[in-house]
C-alpha positions in Angstrom: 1.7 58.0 19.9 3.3 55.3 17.6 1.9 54.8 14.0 0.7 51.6 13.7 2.3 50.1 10.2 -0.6 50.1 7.2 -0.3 48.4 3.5 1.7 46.2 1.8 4.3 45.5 4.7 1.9 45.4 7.2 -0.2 42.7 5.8 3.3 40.5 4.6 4.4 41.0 8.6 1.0 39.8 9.5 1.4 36.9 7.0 5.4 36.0 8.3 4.0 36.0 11.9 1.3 33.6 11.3 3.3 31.1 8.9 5.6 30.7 11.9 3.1 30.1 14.2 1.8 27.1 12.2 5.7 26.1 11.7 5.8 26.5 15.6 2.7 24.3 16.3 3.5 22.2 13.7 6.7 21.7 15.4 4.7 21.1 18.7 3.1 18.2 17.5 6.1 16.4 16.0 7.5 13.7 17.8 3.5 13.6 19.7 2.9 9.3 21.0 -0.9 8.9 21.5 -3.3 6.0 21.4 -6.0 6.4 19.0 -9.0 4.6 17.3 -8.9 3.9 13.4 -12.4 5.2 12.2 -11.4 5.4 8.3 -9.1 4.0 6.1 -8.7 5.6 2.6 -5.9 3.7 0.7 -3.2 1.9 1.9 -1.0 4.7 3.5 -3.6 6.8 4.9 -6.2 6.6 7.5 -7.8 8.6 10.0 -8.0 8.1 13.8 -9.7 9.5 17.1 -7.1 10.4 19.9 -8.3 8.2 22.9 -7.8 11.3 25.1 -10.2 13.4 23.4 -9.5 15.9 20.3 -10.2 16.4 16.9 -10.2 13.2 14.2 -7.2 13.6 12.5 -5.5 12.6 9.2 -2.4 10.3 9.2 0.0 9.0 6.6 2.0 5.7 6.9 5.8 6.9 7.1 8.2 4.9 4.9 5.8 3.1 2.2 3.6 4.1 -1.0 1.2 2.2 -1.7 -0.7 2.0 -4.7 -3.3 5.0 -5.7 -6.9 3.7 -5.7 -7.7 3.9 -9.0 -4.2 1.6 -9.5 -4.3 -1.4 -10.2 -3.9 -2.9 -6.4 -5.0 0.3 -5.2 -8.4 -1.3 -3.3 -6.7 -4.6 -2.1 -3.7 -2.5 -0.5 -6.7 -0.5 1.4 -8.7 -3.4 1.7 -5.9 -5.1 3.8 -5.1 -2.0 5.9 -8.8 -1.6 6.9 -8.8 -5.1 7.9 -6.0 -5.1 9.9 -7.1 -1.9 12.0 -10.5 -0.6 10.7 -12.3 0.0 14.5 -9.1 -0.7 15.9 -6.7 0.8 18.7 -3.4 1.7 17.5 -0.6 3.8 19.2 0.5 6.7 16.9 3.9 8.2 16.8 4.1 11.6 14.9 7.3 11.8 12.8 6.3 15.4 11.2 3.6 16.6 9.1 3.8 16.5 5.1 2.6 19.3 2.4 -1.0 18.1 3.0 -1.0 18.9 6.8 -1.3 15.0 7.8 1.2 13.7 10.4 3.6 11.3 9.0 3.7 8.7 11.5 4.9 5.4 12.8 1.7 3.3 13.3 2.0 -0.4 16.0 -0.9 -2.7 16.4 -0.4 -5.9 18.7 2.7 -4.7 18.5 3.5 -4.7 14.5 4.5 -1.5 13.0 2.1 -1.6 10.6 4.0 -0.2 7.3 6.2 -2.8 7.7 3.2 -5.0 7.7 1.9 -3.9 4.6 4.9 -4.0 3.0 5.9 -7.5 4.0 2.0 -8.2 2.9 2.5 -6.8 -0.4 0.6 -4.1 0.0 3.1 -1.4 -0.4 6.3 -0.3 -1.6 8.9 0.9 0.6 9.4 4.2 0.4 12.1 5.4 -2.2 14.3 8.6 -2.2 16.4 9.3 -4.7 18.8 5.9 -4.5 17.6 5.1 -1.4 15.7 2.3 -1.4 13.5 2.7 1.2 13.4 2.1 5.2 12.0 -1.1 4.0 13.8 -2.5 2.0 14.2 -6.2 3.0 10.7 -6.4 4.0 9.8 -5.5 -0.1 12.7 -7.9 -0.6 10.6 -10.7 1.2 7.7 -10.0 -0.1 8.7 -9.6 -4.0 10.6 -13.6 -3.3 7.3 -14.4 -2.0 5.2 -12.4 -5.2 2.8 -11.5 -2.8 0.6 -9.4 -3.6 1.8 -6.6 -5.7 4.3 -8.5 -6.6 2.5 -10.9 -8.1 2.9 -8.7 -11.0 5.8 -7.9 -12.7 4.6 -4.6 -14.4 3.3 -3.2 -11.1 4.2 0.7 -11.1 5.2 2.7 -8.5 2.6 5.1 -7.4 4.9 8.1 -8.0 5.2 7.4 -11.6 1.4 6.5 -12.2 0.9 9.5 -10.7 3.0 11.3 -13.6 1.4 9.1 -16.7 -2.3 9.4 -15.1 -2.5 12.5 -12.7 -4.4 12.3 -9.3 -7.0 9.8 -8.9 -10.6 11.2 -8.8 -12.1 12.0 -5.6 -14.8 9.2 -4.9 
C-alpha cells in the first residue's frame, strides 16, 4: 500500500497545488466580457457590479487611471463623478486581469464611453503611470490639464501614489 506523504512537504505540496488553482481560475476569468449593474462606487477607480447573468457582486478597478485617494484632496469629487455617471447603471465589463487585491482590472463602456478615459478627460483621474510611461492616457490628461479641469485646477495636486507614501492608506470609513 502506498504511504501517503505527512509533514512539512506534504502540507507545502498541498499549499503549491492550491496557489495554482487560484492562478488557474484566476486565469479563467481574465479576458471575461459581461454586462453588469453598478451597485457601489467607492472612489474614483473602483466600484462594484452585479453580473446581469447572475453570480456573485464583484469588485472592479478602472484599468489605466489613479485617481485621487478619498481622504485626498479631490478624492470625493473624483467618486462623486464616477457614481454619477453609472451609480444604478448598466455597464459592459471587460476583465484585463486581477491585481494583488483580488479585483479584476478592467475596461469599463457606458453609452459607449470607456469610462477611464472619461474620468480622465473629466479631471477626475490621472492616467496611469509606469515608470516613464506616461500612461494609456496620456492625451486625455493632456486635455484635461489645458482645460484645468478638475484636478487640474490645482497646480500642487499629488499623485495618489506619492500621497500614499507621505500619508499611508486612507482610513476605512
Amino acid at each position: 500500500m502506498p504511504r501517503t506523504p505527512r509533514g512539512p512537504t506534504a502540507w507545502l505540496a498541498a499549499v503549491g497545488v492550491l496557489a495554482m488553482a487560484g492562478v488557474v481560475a484566476g486565469a479563467a476569468r481574465a479576458n471575461e466580457v459581461f454586462a453588469a449593474r453598478v451597485s457601489r462606487v467607492f472612489d474614483g477607480d473602483t466600484l462594484w457590479v452585479k453580473p446581469l447573468d447572475g453570480g456573485r457582486y464583484r469588485k472592479l478597478r478602472l484599468d489605466g487611471i489613479d485617481a485621487p485617494e478619498i481622504c485626498q484632496a479631490g478624492g470625493s469629487a473624483s467618486r462623486d463623478a464616477l457614481a454619477a455617471r453609472v451609480l444604478n447603471q448598466v455597464v459592459e465589463v471587460r476583465v484585463r486581469q486581477h491585481d494583488d487585491y483580488g479585483r479584476g482590472l478592467v475596461r469599463l463602456t457606458h453609452q459607449g464611453d470607456d469610462l477611464a478615459a472619461w474620468m480622465v478627460v473629466q479631471g477626475q483621474a490621472w492616467s496611469y503611470r509606469w515608470r516613464r510611461s506616461p500612461g494609456p492616457f496620456a492625451d486625455e490628461e493632456a486635455v484635461a490639464r489645458r482645460a484645468r479641469k478638475g484636478l487640474f485646477a490645482d497646480a500642487s495636486a499629488e499623485l495618489p501614489r506619492d500621497f500614499r507614501k507621505r500619508h499611508g492608506p486612507c482610513p476605512m470609513p
